[in-house]
MIDOSE-1310 file (N, C-alpha, C; in nm, 2 decimals, decimal comma, always signed):
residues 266
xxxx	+0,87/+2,62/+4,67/+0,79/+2,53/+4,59/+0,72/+2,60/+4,47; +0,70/+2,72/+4,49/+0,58/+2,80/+4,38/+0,71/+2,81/+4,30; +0,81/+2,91/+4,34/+0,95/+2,94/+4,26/+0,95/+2,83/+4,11; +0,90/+2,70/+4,23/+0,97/+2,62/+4,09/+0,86/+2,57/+4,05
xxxx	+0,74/+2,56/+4,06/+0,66/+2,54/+3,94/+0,66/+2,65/+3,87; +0,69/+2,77/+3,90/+0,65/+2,86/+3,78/+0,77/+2,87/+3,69; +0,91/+2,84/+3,74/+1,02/+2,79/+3,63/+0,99/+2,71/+3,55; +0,91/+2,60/+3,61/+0,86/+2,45/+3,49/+0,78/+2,55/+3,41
xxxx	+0,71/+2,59/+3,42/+0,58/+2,63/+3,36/+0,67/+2,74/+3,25; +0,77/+2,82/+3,31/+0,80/+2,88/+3,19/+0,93/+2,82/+3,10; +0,93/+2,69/+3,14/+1,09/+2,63/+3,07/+0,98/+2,52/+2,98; +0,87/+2,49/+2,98/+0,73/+2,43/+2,94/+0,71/+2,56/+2,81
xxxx	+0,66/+2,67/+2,89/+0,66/+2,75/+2,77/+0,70/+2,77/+2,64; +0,85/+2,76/+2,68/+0,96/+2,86/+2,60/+0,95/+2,68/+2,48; +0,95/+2,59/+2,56/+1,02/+2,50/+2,46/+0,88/+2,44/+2,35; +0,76/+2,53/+2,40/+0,63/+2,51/+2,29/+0,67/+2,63/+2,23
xxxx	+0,75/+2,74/+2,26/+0,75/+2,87/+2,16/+0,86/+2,81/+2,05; +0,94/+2,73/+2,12/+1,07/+2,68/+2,03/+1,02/+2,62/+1,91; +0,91/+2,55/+1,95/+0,88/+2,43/+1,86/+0,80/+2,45/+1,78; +0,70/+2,57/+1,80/+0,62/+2,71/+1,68/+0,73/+2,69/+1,56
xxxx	+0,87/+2,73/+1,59/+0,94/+2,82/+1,49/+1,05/+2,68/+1,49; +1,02/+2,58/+1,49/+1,12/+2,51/+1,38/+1,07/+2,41/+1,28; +1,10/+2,43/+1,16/+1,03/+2,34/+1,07/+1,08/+2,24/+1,02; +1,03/+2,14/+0,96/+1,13/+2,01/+0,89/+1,06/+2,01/+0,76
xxxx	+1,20/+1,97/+0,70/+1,19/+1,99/+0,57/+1,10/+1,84/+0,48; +1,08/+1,85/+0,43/+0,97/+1,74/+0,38/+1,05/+1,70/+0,24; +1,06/+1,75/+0,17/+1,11/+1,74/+0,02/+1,12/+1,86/-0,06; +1,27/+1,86/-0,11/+1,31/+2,00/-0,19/+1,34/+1,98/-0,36
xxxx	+1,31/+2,08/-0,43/+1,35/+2,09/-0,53/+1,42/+2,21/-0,55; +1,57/+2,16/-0,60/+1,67/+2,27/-0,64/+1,76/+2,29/-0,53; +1,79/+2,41/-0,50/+1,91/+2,40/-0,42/+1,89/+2,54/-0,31; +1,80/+2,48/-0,18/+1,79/+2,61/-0,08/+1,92/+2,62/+0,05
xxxx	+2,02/+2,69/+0,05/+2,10/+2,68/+0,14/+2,07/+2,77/+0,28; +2,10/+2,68/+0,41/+2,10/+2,77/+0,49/+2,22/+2,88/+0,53; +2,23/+3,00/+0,51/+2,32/+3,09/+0,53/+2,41/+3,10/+0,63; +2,35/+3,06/+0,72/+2,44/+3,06/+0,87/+2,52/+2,96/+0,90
xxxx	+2,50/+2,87/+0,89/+2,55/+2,74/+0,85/+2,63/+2,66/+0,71; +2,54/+2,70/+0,59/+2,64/+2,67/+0,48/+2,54/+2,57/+0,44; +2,49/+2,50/+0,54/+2,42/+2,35/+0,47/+2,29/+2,36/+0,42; +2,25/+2,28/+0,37/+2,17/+2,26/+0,18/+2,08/+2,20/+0,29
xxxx	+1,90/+2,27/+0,24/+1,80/+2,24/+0,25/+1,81/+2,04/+0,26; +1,79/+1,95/+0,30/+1,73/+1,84/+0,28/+1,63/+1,77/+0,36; +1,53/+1,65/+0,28/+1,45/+1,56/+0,35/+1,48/+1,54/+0,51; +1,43/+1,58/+0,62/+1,45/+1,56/+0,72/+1,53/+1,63/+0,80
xxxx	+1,58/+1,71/+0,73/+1,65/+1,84/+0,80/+1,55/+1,95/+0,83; +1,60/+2,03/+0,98/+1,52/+2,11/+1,04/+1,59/+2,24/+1,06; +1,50/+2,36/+1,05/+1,59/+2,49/+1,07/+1,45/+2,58/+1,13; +1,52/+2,67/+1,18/+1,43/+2,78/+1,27/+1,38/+2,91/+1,17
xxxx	+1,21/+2,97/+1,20/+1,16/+3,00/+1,13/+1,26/+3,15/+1,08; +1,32/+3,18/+1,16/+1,40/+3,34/+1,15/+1,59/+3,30/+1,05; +1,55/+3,19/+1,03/+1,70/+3,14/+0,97/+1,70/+3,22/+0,82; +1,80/+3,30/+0,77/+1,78/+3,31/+0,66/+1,84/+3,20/+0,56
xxxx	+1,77/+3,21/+0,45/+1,79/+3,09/+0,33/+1,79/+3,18/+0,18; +1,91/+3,10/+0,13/+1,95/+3,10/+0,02/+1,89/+3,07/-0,09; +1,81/+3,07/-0,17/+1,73/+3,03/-0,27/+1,88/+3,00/-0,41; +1,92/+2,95/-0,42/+2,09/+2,96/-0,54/+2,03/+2,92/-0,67
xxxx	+1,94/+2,86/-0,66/+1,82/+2,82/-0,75/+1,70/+2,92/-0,81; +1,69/+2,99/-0,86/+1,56/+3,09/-0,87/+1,43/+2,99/-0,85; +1,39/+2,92/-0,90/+1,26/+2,82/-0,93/+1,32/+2,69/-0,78; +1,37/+2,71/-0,68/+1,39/+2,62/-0,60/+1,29/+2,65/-0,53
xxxx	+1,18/+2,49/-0,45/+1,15/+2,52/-0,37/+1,14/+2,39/-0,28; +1,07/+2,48/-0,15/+1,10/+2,35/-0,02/+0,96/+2,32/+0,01; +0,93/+2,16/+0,07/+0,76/+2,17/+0,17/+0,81/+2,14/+0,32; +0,80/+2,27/+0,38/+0,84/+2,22/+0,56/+0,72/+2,22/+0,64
xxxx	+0,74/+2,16/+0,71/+0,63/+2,14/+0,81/+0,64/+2,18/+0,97; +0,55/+2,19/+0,99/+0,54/+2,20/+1,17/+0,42/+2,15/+1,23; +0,44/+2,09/+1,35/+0,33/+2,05/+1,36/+0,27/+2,14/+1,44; +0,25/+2,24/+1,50/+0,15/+2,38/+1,53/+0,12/+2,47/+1,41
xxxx	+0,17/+2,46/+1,29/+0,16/+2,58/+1,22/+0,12/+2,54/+1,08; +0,11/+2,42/+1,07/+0,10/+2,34/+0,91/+0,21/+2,33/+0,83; +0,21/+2,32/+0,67/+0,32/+2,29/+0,58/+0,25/+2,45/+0,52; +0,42/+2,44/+0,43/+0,40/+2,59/+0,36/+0,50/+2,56/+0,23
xxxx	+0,46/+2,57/+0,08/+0,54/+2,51/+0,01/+0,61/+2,63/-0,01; +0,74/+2,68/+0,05/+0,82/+2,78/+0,05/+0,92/+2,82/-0,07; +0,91/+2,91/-0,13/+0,97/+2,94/-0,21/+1,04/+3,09/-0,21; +1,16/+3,14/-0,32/+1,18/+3,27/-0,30/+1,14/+3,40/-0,33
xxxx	+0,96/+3,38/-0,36/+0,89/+3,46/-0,35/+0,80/+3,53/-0,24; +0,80/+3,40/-0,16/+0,73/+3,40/-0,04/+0,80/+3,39/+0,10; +0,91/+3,38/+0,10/+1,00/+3,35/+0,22/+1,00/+3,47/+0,28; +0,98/+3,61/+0,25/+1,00/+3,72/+0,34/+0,88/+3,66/+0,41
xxxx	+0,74/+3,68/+0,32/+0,66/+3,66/+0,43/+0,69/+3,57/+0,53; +0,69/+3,46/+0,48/+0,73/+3,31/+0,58/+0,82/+3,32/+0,75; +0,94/+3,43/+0,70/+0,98/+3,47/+0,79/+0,87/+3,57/+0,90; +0,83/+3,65/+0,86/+0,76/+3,71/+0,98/+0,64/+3,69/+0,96
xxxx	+0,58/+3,59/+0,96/+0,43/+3,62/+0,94/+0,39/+3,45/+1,02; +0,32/+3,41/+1,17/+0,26/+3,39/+1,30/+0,14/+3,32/+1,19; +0,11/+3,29/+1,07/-0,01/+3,19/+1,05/-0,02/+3,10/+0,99; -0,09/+3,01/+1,04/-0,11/+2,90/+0,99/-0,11/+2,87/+0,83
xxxx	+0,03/+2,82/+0,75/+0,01/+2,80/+0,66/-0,05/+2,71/+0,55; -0,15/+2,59/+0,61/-0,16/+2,50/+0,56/-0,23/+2,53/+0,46; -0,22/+2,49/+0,31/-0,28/+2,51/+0,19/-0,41/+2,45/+0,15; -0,51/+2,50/+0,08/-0,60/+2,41/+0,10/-0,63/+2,32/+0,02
xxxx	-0,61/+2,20/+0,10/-0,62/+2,09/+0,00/-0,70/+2,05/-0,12; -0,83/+2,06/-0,06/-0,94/+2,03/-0,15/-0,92/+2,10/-0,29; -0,79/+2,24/-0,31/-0,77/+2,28/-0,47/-0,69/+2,19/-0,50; -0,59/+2,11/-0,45/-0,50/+2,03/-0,47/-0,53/+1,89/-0,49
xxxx	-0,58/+1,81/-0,42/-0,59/+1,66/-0,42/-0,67/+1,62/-0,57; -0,64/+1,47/-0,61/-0,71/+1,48/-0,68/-0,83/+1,38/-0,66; -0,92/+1,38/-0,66/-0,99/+1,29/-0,64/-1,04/+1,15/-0,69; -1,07/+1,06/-0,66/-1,10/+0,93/-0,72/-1,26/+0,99/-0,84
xxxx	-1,26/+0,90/-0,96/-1,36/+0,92/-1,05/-1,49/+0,88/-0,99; -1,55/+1,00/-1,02/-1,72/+0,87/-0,99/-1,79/+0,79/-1,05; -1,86/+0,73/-1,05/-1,96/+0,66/-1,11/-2,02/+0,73/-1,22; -2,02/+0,73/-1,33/-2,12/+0,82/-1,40/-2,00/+0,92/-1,48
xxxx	-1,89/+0,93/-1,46/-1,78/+1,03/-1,48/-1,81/+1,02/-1,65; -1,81/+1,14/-1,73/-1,77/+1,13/-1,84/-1,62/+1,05/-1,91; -1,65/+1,06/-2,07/-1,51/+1,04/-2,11/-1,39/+1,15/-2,07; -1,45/+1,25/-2,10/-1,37/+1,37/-2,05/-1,25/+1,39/-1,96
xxxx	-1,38/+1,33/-1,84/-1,33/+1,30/-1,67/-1,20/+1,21/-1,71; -1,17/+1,15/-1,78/-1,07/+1,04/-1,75/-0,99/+1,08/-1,86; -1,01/+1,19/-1,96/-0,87/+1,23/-2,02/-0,82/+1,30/-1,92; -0,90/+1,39/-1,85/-0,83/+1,49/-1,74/-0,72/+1,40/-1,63
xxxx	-0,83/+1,32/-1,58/-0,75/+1,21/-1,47/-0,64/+1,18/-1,55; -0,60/+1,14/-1,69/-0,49/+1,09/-1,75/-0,45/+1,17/-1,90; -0,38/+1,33/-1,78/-0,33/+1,42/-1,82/-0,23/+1,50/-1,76; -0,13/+1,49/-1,82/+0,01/+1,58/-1,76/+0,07/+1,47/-1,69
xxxx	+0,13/+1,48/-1,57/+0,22/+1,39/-1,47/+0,13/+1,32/-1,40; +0,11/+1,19/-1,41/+0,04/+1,11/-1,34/+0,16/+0,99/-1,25; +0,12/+0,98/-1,11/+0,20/+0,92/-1,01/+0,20/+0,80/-1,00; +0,29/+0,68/-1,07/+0,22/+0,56/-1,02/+0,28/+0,51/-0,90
xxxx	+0,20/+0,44/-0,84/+0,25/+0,40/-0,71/+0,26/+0,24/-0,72; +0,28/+0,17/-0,60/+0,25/+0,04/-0,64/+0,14/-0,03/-0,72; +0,06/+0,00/-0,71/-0,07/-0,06/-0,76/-0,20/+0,08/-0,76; -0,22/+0,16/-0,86/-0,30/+0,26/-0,83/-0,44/+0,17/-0,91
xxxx	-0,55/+0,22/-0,84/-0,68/+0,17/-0,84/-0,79/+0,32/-0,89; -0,83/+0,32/-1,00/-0,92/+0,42/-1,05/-1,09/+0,34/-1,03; -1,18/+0,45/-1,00/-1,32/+0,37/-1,05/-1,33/+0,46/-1,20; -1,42/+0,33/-1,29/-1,43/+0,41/-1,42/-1,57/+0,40/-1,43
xxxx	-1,63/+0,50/-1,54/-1,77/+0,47/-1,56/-1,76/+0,32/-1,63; -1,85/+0,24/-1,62/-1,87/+0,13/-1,67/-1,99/+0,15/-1,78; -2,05/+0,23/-1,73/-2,18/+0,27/-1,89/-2,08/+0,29/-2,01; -2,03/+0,36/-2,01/-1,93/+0,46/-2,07/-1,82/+0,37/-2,14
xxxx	-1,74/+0,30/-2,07/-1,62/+0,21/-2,07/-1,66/+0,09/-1,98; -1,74/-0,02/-2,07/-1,80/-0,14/-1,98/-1,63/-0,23/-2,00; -1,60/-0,29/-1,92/-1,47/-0,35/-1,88/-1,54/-0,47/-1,84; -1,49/-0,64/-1,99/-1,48/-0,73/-2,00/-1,37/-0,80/-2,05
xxxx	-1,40/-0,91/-2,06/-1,25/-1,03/-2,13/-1,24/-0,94/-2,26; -1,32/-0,89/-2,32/-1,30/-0,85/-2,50/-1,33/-0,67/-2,47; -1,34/-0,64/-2,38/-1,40/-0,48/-2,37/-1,26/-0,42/-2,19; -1,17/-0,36/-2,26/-1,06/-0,34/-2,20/-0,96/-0,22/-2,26
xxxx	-0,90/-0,21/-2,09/-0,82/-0,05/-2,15/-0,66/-0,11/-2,14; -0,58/-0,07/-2,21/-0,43/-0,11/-2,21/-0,38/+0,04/-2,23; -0,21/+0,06/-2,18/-0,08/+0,11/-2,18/+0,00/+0,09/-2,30; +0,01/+0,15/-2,37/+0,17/+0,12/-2,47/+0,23/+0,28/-2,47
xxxx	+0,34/+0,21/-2,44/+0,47/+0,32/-2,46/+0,57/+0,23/-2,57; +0,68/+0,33/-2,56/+0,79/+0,32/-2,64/+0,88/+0,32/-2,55; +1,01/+0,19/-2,55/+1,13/+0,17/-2,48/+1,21/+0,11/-2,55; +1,35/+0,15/-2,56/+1,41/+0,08/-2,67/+1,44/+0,00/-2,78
xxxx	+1,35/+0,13/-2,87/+1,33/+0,14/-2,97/+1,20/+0,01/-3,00; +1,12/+0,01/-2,92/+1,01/-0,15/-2,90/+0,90/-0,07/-2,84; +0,81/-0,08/-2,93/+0,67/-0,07/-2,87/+0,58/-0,15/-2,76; +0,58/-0,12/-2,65/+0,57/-0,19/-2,51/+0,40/-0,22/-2,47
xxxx	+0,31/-0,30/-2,51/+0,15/-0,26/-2,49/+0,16/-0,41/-2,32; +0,04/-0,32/-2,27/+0,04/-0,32/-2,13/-0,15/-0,37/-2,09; -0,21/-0,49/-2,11/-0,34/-0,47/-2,04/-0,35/-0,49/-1,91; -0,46/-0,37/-1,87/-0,50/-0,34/-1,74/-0,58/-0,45/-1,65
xxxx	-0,55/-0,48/-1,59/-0,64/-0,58/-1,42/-0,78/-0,45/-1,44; -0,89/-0,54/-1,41/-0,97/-0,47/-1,34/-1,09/-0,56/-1,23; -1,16/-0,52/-1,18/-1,23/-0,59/-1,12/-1,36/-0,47/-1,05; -1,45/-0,52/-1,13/-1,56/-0,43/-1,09/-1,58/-0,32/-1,21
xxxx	-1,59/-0,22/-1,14/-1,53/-0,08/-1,15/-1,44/-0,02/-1,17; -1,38/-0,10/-1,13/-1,21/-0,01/-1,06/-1,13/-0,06/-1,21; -1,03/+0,00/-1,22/-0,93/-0,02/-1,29/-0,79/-0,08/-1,21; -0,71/-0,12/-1,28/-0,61/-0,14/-1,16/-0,42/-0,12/-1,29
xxxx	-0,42/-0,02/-1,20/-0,26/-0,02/-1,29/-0,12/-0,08/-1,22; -0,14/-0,23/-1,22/+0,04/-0,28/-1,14/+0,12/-0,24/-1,19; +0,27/-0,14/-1,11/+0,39/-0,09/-1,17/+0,47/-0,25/-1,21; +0,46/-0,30/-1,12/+0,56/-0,39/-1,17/+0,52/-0,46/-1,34
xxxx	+0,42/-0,45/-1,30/+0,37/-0,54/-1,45/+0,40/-0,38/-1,57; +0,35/-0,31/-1,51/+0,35/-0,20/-1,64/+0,50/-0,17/-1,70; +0,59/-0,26/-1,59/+0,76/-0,20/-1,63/+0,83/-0,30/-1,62; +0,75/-0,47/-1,67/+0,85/-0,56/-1,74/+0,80/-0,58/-1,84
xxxx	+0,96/-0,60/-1,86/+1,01/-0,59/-2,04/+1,07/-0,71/-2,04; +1,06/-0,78/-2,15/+1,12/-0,89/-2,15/+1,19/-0,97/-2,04; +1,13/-0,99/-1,95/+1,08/-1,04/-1,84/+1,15/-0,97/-1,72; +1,20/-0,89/-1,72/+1,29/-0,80/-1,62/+1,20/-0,68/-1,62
xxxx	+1,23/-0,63/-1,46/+1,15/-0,45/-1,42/+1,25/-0,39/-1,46; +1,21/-0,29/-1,56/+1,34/-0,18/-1,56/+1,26/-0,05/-1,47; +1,33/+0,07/-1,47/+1,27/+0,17/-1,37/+1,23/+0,26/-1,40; +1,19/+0,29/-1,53/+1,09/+0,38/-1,62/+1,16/+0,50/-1,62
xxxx	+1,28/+0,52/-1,62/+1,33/+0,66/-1,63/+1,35/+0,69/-1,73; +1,34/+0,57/-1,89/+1,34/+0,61/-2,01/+1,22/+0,68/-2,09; +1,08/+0,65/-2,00/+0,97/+0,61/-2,06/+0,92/+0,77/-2,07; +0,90/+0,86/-2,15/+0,89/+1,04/-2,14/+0,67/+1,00/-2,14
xxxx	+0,67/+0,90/-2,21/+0,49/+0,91/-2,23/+0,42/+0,80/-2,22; +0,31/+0,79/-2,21/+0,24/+0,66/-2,21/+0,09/+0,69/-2,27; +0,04/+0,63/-2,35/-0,12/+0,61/-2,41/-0,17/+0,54/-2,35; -0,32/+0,57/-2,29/-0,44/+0,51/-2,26/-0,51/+0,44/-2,37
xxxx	-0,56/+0,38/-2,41/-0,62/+0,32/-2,49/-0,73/+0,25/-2,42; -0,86/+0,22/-2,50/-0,97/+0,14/-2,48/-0,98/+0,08/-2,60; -1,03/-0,11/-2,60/-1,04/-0,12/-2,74/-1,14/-0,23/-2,67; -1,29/-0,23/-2,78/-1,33/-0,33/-2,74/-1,34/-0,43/-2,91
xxxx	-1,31/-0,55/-2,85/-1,21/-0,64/-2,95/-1,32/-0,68/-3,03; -1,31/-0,73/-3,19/-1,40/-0,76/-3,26/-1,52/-0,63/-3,30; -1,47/-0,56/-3,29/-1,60/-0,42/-3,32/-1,48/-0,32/-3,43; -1,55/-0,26/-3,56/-1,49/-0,23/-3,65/-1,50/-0,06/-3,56
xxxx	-1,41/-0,01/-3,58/-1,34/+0,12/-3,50/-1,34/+0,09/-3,34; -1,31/+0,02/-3,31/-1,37/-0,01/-3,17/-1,22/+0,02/-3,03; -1,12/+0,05/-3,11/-1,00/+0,09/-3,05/-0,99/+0,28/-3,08; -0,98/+0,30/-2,92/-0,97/+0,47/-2,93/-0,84/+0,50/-2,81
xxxx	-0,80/+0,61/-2,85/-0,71/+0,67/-2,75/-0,76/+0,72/-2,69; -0,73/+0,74/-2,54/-0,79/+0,82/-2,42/-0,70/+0,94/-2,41; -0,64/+0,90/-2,33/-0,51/+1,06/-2,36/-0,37/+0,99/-2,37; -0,31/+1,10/-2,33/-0,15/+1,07/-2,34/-0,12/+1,14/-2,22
xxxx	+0,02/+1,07/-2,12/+0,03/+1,11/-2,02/+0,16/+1,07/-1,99; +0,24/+1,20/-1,88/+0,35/+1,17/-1,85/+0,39/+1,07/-1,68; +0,43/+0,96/-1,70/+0,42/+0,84/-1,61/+0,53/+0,92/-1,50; +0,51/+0,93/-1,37/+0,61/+0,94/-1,24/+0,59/+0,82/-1,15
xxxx	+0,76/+0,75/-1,17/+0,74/+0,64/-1,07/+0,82/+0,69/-0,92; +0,74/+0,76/-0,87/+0,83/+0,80/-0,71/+0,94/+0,64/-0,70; +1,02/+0,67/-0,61/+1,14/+0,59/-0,52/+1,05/+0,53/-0,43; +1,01/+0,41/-0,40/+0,93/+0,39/-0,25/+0,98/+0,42/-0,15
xxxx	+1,21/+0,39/-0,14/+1,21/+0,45/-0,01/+1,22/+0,61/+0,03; +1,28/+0,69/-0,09/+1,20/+0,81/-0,02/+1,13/+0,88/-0,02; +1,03/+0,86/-0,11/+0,88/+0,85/-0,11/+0,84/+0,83/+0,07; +0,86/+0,76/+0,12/+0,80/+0,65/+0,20/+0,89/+0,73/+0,34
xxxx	+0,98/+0,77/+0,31/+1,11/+0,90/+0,45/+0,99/+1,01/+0,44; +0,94/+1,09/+0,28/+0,92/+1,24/+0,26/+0,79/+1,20/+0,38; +0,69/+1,13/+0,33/+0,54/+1,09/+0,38/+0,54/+1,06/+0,57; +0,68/+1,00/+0,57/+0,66/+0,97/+0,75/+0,65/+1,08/+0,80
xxxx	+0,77/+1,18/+0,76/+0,78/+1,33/+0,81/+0,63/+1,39/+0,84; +0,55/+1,37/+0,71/+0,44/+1,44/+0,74/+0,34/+1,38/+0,87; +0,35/+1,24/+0,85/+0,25/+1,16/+0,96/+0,31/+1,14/+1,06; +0,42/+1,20/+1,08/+0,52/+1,18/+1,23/+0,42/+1,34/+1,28
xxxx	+0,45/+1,45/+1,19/+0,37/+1,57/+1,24/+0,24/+1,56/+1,28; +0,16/+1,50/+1,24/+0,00/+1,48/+1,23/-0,02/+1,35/+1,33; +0,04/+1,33/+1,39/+0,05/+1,16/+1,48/-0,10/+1,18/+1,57; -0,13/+1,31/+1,58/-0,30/+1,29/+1,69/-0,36/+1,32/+1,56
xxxx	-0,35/+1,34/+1,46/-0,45/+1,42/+1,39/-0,54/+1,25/+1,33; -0,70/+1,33/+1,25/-0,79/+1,21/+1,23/-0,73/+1,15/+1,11; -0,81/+1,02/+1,04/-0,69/+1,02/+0,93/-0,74/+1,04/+0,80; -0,88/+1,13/+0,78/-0,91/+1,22/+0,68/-0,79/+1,32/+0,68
xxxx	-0,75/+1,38/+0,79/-0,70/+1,48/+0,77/-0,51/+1,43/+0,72; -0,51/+1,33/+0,77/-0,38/+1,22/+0,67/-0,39/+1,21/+0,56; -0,46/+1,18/+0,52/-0,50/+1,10/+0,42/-0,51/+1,21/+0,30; -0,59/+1,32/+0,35/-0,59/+1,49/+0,27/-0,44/+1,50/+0,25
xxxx	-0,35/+1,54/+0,37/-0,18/+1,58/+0,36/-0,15/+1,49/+0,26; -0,14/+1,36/+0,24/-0,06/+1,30/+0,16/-0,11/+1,31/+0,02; -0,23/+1,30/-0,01/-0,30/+1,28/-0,14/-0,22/+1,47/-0,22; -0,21/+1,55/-0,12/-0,21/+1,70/-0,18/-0,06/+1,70/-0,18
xxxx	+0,06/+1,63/-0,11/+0,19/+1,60/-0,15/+0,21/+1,54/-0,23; +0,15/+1,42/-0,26/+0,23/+1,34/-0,38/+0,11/+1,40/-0,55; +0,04/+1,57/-0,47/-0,02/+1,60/-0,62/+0,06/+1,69/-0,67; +0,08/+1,76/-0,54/+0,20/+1,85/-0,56/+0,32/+1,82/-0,63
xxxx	+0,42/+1,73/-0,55/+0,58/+1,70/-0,61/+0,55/+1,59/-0,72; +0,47/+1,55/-0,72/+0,49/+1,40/-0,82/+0,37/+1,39/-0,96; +0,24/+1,37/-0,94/+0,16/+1,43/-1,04/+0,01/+1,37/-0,97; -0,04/+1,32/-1,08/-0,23/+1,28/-1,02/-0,22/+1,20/-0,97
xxxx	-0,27/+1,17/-0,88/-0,32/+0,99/-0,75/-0,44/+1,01/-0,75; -0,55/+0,90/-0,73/-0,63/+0,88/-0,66/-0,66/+0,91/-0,52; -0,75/+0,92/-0,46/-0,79/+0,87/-0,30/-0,71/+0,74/-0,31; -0,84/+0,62/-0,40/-0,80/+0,50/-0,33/-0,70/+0,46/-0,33
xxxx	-0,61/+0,50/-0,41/-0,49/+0,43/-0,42/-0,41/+0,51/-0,30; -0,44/+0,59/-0,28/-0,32/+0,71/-0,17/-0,37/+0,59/-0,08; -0,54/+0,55/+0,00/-0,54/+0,48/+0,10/-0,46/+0,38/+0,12; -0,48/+0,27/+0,01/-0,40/+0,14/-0,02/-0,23/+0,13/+0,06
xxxx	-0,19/+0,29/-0,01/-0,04/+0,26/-0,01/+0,01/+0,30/+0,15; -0,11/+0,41/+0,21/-0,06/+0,40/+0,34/-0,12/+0,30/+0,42; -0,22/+0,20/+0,41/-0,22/+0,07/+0,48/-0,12/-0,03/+0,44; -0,05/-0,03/+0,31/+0,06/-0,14/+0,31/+0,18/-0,04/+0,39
xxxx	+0,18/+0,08/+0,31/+0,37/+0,10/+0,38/+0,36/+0,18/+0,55; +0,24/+0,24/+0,60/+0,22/+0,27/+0,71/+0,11/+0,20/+0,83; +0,09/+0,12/+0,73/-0,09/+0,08/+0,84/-0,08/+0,12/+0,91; -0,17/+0,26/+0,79/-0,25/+0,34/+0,86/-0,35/+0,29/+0,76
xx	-0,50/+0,27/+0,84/-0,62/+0,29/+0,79/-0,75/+0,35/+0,87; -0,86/+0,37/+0,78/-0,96/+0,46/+0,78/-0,99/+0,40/+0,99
């Protein structure tokens, strides 16, 4: 009887040592192959921490995960380490995420928020200063880009505070959604209507419309790993993935999208 509980206990062991050293892959850029095997890094595929990998890509990189050990955005600078190195790799978020605006935020604050690669998701929700940028019927921020060969102007929903950016609305065109893969920029604008200079540009920014469905495969992966964890600490993983691969989100909006596509909430 002892014999075999201490076989459980070490066939118990071995298969929590197993499960240290295999990672799943979350979402790649470029082309990482596994060596022993032949086959190409992808979404949902898993390999063991001692596997060597093929970088065929110089600038390729991978986000794998484990759930004992965290994510590690792996690349071919870092992979020796990765290989022998027992710690915890999780990154820290708080340099990564981007955070929702405050109250009181400068103009500034919101060229930064709407600068470089920005993520849209279904419906992304910003708070704006209202002292700053009071949002009325005649006092409002709009979108225009350029799409075939047509200048495209876009006003924003708001309610309150908040700003509200709908994709679907921001990407029909003559009454059809196209899927923004033409669109290289988009201008913020504020104009409050009837006031002589009263229309200004805010910034210029590059629009990412993630795929919902594998958007929505990359993100389970992570919350399949994290399934006891609290949902601050979800809610952190996702906001610092989709800052990472895709560009700026909000909090509220990261919340929104995982109570419609996961309900999960606070």
């Amino acid at each position: 009887m002892r014999k075999s509980l201490i076989l459980i206990i070490l066939i118990l062991i071995a298969r929590v040592a197993l499960a240290q050293d295999i990672f799943t892959v979350v979402k790649v850029n470029g082309n990482i192959i596994v060596e022993r095997t032949g086959s190409p890094l992808n979404t949902g595929s898993s390999f063991a921490q001692n596997e060597n990998l093929l970088f065929k890509v110089p600038d390729s990189r991978a986000l794998v995960s484990n759930p004992k050990r965290g994510r590690l955005l792996l690349t071919s600078q870092n992979f020796a380490e990765f290989r022998s190195s027992k710690s915890n790799y999780l990154p820290p978020a708080s340099k990564i995420a981007m955070r929702a605006l405050n109250p009181g935020s400068s103009s500034d604050a919101l060229k930064v928020r709407f600068d470089g690669a920005v993520a849209i998701l279904d419906r992304n929700r910003i708070l704006i200063d209202t002292m700053t940028f009071p949002m009325a019927a005649r006092k409002y921020f709009y979108l225009t880009y350029s799409y075939d060969n047509r200048t495209i102007n876009k006003k924003l929903d708001f309610k309150k505070d908040t700003l509200i950016i709908n994709r679907n609305e921001l990407l029909t065109v003559g009454g059809k959604i196209i899927d923004g893969t033409g669109i290289n920029q988009i201008d913020l604008m504020y104009i409050k209507e009837g006031v002589t200079n009263g229309l200004t540009r805010i910034s210029t920014f590059k629009p990412v419309f993630p795929d919902n469905t594998i958007l929505t495969t990359e993100v389970g992966i992570i919350l399949d790993q994290m399934e006891l964890n609290p949902y601050n600490d979800k809610l952190r993983e996702v906001s610092s993935f989709l800052n990472e691969f895709y560009g700026k989100v909000d909090d509220n909006t990261v919340k929104i999208w995982l109570s419609t596509a996961f309900s999960i909430k606070p």
